[in-house]
Structure formats: C-alpha cells, structure tokens
N, C-alpha and C positions, 0 to 999 in steps of 0.2 A: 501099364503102370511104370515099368523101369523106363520106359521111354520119356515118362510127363517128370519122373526124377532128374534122368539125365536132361532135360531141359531147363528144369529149373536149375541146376548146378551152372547150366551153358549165362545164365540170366544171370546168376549171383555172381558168375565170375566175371561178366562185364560188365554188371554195378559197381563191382569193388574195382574193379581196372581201370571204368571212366571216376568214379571220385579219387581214384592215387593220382590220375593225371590231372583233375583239377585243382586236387590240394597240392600236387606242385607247380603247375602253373603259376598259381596264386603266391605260394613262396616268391618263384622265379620273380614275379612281376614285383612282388614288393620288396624284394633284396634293390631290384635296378630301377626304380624308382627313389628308395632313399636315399642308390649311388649317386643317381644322376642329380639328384638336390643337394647331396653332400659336395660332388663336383662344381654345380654353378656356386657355389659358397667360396671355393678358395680358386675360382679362376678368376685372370689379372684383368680389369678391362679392356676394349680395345683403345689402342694408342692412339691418337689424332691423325689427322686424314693433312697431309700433304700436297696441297695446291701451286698451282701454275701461274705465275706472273706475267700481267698482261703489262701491256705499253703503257696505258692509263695511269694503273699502278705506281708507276714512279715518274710519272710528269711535273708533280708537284714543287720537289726537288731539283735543284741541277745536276748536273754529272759532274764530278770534279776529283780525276784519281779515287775511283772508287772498285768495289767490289763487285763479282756476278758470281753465282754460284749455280750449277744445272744437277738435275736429277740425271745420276749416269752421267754419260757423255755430253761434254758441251754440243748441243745442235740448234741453238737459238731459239727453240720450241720449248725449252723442259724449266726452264729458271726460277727457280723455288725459294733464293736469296737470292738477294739484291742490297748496296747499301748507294743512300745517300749524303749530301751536303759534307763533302769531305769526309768521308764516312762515320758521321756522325749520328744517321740515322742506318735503321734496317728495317729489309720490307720483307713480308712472308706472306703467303695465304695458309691458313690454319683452320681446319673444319669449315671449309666452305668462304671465310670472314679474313680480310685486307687484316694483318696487324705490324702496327707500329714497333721499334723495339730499341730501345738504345744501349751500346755496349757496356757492359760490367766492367767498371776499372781502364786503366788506361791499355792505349793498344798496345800489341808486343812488337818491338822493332824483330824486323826479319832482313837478314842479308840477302835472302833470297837466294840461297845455296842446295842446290838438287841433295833432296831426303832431309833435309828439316823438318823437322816438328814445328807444326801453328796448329796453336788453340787458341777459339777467343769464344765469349759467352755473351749472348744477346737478352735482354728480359725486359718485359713491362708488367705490369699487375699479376696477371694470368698465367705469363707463356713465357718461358726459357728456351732460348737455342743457342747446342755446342756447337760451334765448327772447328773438327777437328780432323786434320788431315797434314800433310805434307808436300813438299815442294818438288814438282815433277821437271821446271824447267824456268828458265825464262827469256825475255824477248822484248824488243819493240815497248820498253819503260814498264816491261810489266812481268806480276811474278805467276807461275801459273802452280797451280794445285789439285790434288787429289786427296782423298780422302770421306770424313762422314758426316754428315748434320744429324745433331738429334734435337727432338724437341720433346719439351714437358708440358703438358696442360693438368691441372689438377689431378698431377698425380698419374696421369696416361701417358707414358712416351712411346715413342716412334724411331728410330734411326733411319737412314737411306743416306747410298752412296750415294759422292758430289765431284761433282770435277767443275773449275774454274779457275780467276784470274783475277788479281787485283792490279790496278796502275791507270796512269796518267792516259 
C-alpha cells in the first residue's frame, strides 16, 4: 500500500512538472511571437539593389566630357553611374531596370583641387541619386574622385562606395 502511494505521488509530481513546462513553453512562444510581429512592424525595408552598367546601356548617347562612377574601385567591371550627352543625362541600373535620370539644378563648378567636396543629386519620377564624395586627384583633362552614391526609391535607400572620374 505505501508502495502504490509512493507511486502515485512519483505520477502527480510529473503531471504537475510536465504542465509547468508546458504552460511555460507556451508563455515563451507567445511573448516571441508577439516580439517577432512587433519587430517586422518597425523594421526599415530593404534598400534597392545596385546594378552594373553594361556597354549597351550608354550607346544611345555620345561620350562627350562626361562622368563614370564604379562600385569600389575603378576596374572597368563595377560602373554603377555613368553620365551622358555632355553630362546632361545619367544612367544607373536600380532593382534589376536601366534608369534615366537628369541632374537637380545646375552643375557645381569644381577646380578640381585634391579634398574638395562634390555633391550633385540625379532624379526622375521614382529614384534619386546623391553623388557625394571628394577630389582624390587629377590628370590627362580629367578630375578623379572618391567618395558615396546613394540612391532613394520610394522611400528605400541604399549607399555604396564610388570611386571615378569626370573629363574630356
């Protein structure tokens, strides 16, 4: 008889031991559940996706003292801006899609004096791009640069370094 007690005691004490661990389980999962919905709530979207300039891309145009811009390091592979027709136009790829872009405002004259500050702002309907960097050097009718491009698409931006060269 004390045996069939002491077993039911062994029983009731891991009835009540497995439902404390289920009823915290159950808290656990639904505190990190509400976090994790409260989180996607005020997280920023992601920023738009920065494409590579092919040849094609700016055929349409002449070349005429214009602009190049590379993701990173200039190495002929990475060119993310581009401007054309006396740099009157600007070229990007932006989520996948070729976009147009024509500069905000007139350009800003540059001496082209090593650590100057150039900014200039590119927009069409949708999409804004800053280029915003500084004057590393220059050479051979032309200014060269470092610095960032960012771009906005509704409300999504993006930065990445740039290094490039504008001139003749």
């Amino acid at each position: 008889m004390i045996a069939l007690v002491n077993n039911r005691r062994q029983v009731k004490a891991v009835a009540i031991r497995e439902a404390i661990i289920t009823v915290g389980m159950s808290l656990m999962l639904s505190v990190s559940s509400s976090t994790a919905a409260d989180e996607s709530i005020h997280k920023s979207p992601v920023g738009p996706s920065v494409g590579t300039l092919r040849d094609e891309h700016l055929k349409s145009l002449p070349y005429m003292c214009e602009c190049e811009f590379y993701r990173g390091l200039i190495n002929g592979e990475t060119l993310v801006f581009a401007t054309r027709n006396e740099r009157g136009v600007g070229f990007a790829v932006v989520d996948g899609k070729l976009v147009t872009l024509q500069r905000e405002g007139r350009p800003t004259a540059t001496l082209c004096r090593k650590n100057v500050r150039y900014q200039e702002r590119w927009i069409n309907s949708k999409t804004a791009i800053v280029l915003d960097q500084r004057v590393t050097g220059s050479g051979a009718d032309s200014c060269w640069y470092k610095g960032k491009l960012s771009i906005t698409v509704d409300g999504r931006m993006v930065s990445i370094p740039i290094s490039g060269a504008c001139g003749c």
